[in-house]
N, C-alpha and C positions, 0 to 999 in steps of 0.2 A: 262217250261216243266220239269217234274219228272220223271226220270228215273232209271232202278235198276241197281246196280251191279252186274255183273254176273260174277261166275266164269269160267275161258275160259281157259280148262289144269292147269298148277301153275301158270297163272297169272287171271288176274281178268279184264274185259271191260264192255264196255256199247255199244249199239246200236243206231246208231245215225240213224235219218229217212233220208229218201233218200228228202224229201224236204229242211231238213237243209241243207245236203248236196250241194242241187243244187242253194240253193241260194249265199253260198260263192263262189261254184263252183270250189268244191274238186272235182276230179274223183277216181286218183288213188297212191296217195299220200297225206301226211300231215302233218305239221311241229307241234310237240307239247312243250308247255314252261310253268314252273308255272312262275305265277304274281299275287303278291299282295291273296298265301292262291289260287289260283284259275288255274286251269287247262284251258290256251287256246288254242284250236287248231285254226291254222290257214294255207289257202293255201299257199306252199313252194314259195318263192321268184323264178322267171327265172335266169335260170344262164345267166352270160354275150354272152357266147357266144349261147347258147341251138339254134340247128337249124342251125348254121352255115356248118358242115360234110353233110348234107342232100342237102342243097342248094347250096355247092358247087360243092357235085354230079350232080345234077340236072343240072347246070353251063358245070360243063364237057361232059356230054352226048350231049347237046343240041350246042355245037361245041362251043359256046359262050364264051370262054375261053380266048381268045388273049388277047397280052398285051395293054393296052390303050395307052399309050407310046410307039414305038416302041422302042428297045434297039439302045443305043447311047453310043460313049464312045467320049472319048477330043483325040484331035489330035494327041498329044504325045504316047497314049497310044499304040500305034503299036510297040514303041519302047523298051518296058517295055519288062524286062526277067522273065519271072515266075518259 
């Protein structure tokens, strides 16, 4: 596919169809790199954690929270001065 260069303010884009789009399945984001003379875009990698702040809201509200473990300590530790 052939597409133009448009000027966009002082920089210059292109307009990608929204079926390119949906077949990598960019939304709203997108990691750009040259390689080898050629401009690729592609969808941003997930962060390791992405999602985690959400779910464990969702965790805390739904009371589901407790420890799996209950807390234990060793026998001696009553004796300990802190």
């Amino acid at each position: 596919m052939r597409t133009l260069v448009r000027k966009m303010g002082n920089s210059r884009g292109i307009i990608i169809p929204k079926p390119l789009l949906t077949q990598i399945g960019l939304e709203h984001e997108a990691e750009l790199v040259v390689e080898n003379d050629a401009i690729v875009i592609r969808k941003p990698e997930r962060k390791v954690r992405d999602g985690w702040e959400a779910a464990s809201k969702s965790i805390a509200v739904t009371g589901d929270d407790i420890l799996v473990w209950p807390e234990f300590g060793n026998e001696e530790d009553a004796k300990l001065e802190w």
